[in-house]
Structure formats: structure tokens, C-alpha cells
C-alpha positions as CSV (number, residue, x, y, z in Angstrom):
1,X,0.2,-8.5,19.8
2,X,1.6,-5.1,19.1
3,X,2.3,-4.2,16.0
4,X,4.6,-1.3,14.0
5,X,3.3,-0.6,10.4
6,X,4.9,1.6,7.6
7,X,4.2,2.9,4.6
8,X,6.1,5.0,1.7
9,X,5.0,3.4,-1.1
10,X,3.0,6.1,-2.7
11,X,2.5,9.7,-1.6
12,X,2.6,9.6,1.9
13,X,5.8,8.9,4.4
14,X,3.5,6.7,7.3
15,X,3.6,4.7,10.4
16,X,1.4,3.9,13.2
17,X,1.2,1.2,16.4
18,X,-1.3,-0.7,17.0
19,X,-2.4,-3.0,19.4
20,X,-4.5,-6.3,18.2
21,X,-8.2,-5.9,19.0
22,X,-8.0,-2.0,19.7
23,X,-10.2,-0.1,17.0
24,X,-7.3,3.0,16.9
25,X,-3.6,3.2,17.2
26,X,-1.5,3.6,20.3
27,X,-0.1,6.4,17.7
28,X,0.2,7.2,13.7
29,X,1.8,10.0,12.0
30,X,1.4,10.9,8.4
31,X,3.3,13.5,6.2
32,X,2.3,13.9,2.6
33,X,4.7,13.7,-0.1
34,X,6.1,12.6,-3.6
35,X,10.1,12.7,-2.6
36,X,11.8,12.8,0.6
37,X,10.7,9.3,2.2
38,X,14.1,8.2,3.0
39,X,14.7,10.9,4.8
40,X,11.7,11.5,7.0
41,X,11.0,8.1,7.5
42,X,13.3,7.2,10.3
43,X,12.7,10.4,12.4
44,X,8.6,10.2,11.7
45,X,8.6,6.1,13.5
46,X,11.2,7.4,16.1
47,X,8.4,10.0,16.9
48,X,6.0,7.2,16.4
49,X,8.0,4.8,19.1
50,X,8.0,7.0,21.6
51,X,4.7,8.0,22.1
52,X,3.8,3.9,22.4
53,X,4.7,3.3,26.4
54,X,7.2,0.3,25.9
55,X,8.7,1.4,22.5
56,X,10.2,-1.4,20.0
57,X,10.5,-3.6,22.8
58,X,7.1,-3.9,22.9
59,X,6.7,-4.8,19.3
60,X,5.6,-8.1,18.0
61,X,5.5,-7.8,14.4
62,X,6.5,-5.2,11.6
63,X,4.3,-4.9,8.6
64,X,5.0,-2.5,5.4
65,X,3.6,-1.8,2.4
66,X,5.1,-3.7,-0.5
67,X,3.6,-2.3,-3.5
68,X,2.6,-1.5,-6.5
69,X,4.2,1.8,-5.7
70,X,7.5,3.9,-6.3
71,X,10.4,2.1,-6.9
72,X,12.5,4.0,-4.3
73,X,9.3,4.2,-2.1
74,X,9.1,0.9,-1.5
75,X,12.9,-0.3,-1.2
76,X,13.0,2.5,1.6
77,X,10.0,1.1,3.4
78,X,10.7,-1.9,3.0
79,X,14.1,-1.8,3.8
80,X,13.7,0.0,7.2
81,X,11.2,-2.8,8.0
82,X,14.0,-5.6,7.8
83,X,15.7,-3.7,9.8
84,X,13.7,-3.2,12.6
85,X,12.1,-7.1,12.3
86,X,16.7,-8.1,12.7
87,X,17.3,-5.7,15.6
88,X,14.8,-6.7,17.7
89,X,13.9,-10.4,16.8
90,X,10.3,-10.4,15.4
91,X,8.7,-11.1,12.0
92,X,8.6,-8.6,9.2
93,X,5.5,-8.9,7.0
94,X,4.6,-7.1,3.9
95,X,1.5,-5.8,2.6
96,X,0.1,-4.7,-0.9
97,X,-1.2,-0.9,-1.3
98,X,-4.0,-2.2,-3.3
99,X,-5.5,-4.2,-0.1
100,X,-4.8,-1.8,2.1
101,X,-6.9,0.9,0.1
102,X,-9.6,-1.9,-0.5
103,X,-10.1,-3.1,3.2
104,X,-12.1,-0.5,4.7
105,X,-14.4,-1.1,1.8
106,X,-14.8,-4.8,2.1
107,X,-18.0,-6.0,4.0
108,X,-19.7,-2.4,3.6
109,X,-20.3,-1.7,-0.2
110,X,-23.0,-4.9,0.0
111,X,-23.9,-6.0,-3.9
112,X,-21.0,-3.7,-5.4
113,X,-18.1,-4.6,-6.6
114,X,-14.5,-3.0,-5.0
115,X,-11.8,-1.5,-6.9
116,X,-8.8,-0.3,-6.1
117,X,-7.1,2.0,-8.8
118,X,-3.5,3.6,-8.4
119,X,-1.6,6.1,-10.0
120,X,1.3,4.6,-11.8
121,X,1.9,7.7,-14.0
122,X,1.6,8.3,-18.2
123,X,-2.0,7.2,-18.1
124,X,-1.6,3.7,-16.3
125,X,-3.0,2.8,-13.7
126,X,-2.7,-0.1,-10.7
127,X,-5.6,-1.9,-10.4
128,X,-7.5,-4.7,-8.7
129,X,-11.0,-5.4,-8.5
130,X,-12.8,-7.8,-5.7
131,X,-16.2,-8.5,-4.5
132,X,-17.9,-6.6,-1.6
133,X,-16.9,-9.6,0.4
134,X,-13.1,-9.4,-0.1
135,X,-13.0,-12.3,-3.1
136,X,-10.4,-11.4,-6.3
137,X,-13.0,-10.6,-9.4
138,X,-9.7,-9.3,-11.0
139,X,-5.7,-9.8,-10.3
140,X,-3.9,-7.4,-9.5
141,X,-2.5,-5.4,-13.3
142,X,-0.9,-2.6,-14.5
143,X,-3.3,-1.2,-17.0
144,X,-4.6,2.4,-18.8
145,X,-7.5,3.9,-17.3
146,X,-9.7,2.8,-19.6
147,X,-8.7,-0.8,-19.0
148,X,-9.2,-0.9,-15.9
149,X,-12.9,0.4,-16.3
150,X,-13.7,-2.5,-19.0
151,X,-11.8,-4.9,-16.4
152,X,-14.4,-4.0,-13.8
153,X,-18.1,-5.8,-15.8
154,X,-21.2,-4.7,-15.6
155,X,-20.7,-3.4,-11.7
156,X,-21.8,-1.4,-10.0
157,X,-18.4,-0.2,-8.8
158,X,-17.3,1.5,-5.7
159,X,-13.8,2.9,-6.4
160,X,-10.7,3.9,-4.1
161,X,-7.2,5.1,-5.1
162,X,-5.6,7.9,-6.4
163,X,-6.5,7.2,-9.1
164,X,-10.2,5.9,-8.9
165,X,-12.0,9.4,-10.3
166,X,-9.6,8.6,-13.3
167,X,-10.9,5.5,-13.6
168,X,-14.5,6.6,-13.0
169,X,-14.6,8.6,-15.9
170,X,-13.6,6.3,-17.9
171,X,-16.6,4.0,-16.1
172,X,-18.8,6.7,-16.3
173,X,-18.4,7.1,-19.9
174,X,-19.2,3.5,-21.0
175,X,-22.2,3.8,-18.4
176,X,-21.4,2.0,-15.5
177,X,-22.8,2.8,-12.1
178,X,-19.2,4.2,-10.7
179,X,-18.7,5.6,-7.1
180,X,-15.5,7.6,-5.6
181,X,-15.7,6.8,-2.3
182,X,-12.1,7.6,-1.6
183,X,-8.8,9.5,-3.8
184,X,-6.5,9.6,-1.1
185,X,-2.9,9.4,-2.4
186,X,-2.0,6.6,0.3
187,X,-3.8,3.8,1.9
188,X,-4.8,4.6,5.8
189,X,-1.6,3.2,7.3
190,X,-3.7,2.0,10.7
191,X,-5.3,-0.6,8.0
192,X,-2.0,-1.4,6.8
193,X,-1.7,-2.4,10.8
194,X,-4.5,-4.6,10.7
195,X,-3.7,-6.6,7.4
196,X,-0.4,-6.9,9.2
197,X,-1.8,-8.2,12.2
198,X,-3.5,-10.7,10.1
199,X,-0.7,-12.0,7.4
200,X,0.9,-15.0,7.8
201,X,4.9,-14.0,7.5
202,X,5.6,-17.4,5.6
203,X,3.3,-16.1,2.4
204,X,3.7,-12.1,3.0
205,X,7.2,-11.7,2.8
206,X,8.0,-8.1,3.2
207,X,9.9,-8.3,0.0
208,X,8.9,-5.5,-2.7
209,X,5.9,-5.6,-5.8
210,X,6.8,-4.9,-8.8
211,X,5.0,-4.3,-11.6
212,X,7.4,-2.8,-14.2
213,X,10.6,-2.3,-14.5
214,X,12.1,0.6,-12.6
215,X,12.5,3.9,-14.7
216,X,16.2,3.6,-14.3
217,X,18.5,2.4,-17.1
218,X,22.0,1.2,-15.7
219,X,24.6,3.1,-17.1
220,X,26.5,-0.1,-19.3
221,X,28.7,2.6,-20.9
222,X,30.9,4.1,-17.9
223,X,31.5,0.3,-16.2
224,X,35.1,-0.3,-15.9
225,X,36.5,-3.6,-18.2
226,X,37.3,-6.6,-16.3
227,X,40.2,-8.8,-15.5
């Protein structure tokens, strides 16, 4: 199965194919940034399409990150992924930023624990914690750096995320055994691909993960009276 992954969650506009089985994409293209995703992202997968021989025809599945992330991120992304999954017939899955930050991780840091740690902006942080094998030590929160180092136990801790050497000096300074292994402001969207490949589209709906209320207050004062 081919599959079409996308990502705008965070701070990168991304998308990549991949075949099932193959260790590297058919073709990925990433562009860094804060604002701007829903206008790059349709030209960057156009791009993406057409260096895959076959294009969206060839497609199986779509899968897109589905948060925690920005709130306009992620209705972009995941917007765009319906949309491809209707105009060409296949399933749409979705797929959280946390995991896909965490999975290279799992199976390599043996006897540490894996954390994923997210900038969510004013001191907070996204978080989740797991065992080197891939099993939930902590669910998924919205929590202050400091939080998030208590959340993590005795460790030691191999951190990932934008936001993980925020969260391992907040480890550090209770005396925890904390590793940055990776900051990156967005997961690597090939393993966005491979969670995809993976997800069952009855339990991963690509349907966006929030965690707080959008920073948007709707404007109750200029709404017309009803009739």
C-alpha cells in the first residue's frame, strides 16, 4: 500500500509518499514555518504527487497529523486530508504529533523511559511519556514544564520535542538522568507515513486533538438579532 502523509500541525508545512515496507519515501518535502500552512500546503503535496510515478491514483491511504498542535495548523491539515481521502475514494487516517515524535525512539532507548514534550506556548508544554517499548507510562496532558518533568518518575528519560531541552532543565534540576535526543519543531513526517500505514481508520479518525480551547473568542457583540 502507498501512502500520502501530511503534516502542519506545528512548525513545519510537510508531506511525503511512501510505499509500505520501503525504509525511505518515494518523495517528502519539508518547509519550516510558524504561519503560512494553508497556503503552501497544497502547492508543497502537488510537488510531492508528482515526483511519485502514478500520482494520487496510486494512493491507498492518507494520514495527517492530528494534534496537539495549532489550532489553524491542524484544521488545515486535516482538512486537506478529507479532501484528498473523498476525491479519490480511500481512507483518511489521523495521527497524533506526540507519537510521531516518540516512534523513532521506541525500541532503541532500551531501560529509558520516552517522552515527548511540545511547545504549547506561555510555559506549557504537550507531553506524553511511554516506555522504551512503546507502552503509555503517562497520557497524553497539557502541562508547565516543570510538570511534565515530575510526571516523568525516577527515569532515566530520553526526551524529544520542541520543547524537550525545556523540559530537561526542569529534569535536570530535580536530578534526573535527562537526555535531548531530538528539538526539532515537527515530527519527521516519513514516520507520520509509517504510523499511518499502521492505524486502523475505524479508531484514528483524522478528526483534530485538542487540548484547549482555541485562543479565539467569538465576537458575541457584532451578531445580528434574530427573527
Amino acid at each position: 500500500m502507498r501512502i500520502l502523509a501530511i503534516d502542519t500541525a506545528l512548525g513545519a508545512c510537510s508531506a511525503c509518499v511512501l510505499e509500505a515496507g520501503a525504509t525511505t519515501p518515494l518523495a517528502q518535502e519539508q518547509a519550516l514555518m510558524d504561519r503560512g500552512h494553508a497556503e503552501a500546503l497544497m502547492p508543497l503535496v502537488e510537488r510531492v504527487m508528482q515526483q511519485a510515478e502514478g500520482g494520487f491514483a496510486a494512493l491507498g491511504r492518507v494520514a495527517v497529523t492530528v494534534g496537539p498542535g495549532s489550532y489553524t495548523g491542524l484544521r488545515v491539515g486535516v482538512s486537506a486530508a478529507r479532501a484528498i481521502a473523498f476525491a479519490t475514494g480511500i481512507p483518511a487516517v489521523g495521527v497524533t504529533t506526540v507519537a510521531a515524535c516518540a516512534a523513532p525512539l521506541i525500541g532503541r532507548e532500551h531501560g529509558r523511559v520516552i517522552a515527548a514534550a511540545l511547545d504549547a506556548r506561555h510555559g506549557q508544554v504537550w507531553f506524553q511519556a511511554l516506555t522504551a517499548e512503546g507502552k503509555p507510562l503517562v497520557s497524553l496532558r497539557q502541562v508547565s514544564y516543570r510538570d511534565a518533568a515530575r510526571a516523568i518518575g525516577a527515569g532515566p528519560v530520553s526526551l524529544v520535542g520542541s520543547a524537550a531541552l525545556s523540559v530537561a532543565n526542569e529534569a535536570w534540576a530535580i536530578g534526573l538522568d535527562a537526555l535531548v535526543v531530538d528539538d526539532a519543531k515537527a515530527p519527521d513526517i516519513a514516520w507520520v507515513a509509517r504510523l499511518g500505514l499502521i492505524a486502523d481508520p475505524e479508531s484514528a479518525p483524522p478528526r483534530p486533538l485538542y487540548l484547549k480551547a482555541p485562543e479565539t473568542t467569538p465576537q458575541d457583540k457584532a451578531r445580528l438579532p434574530r427573527r
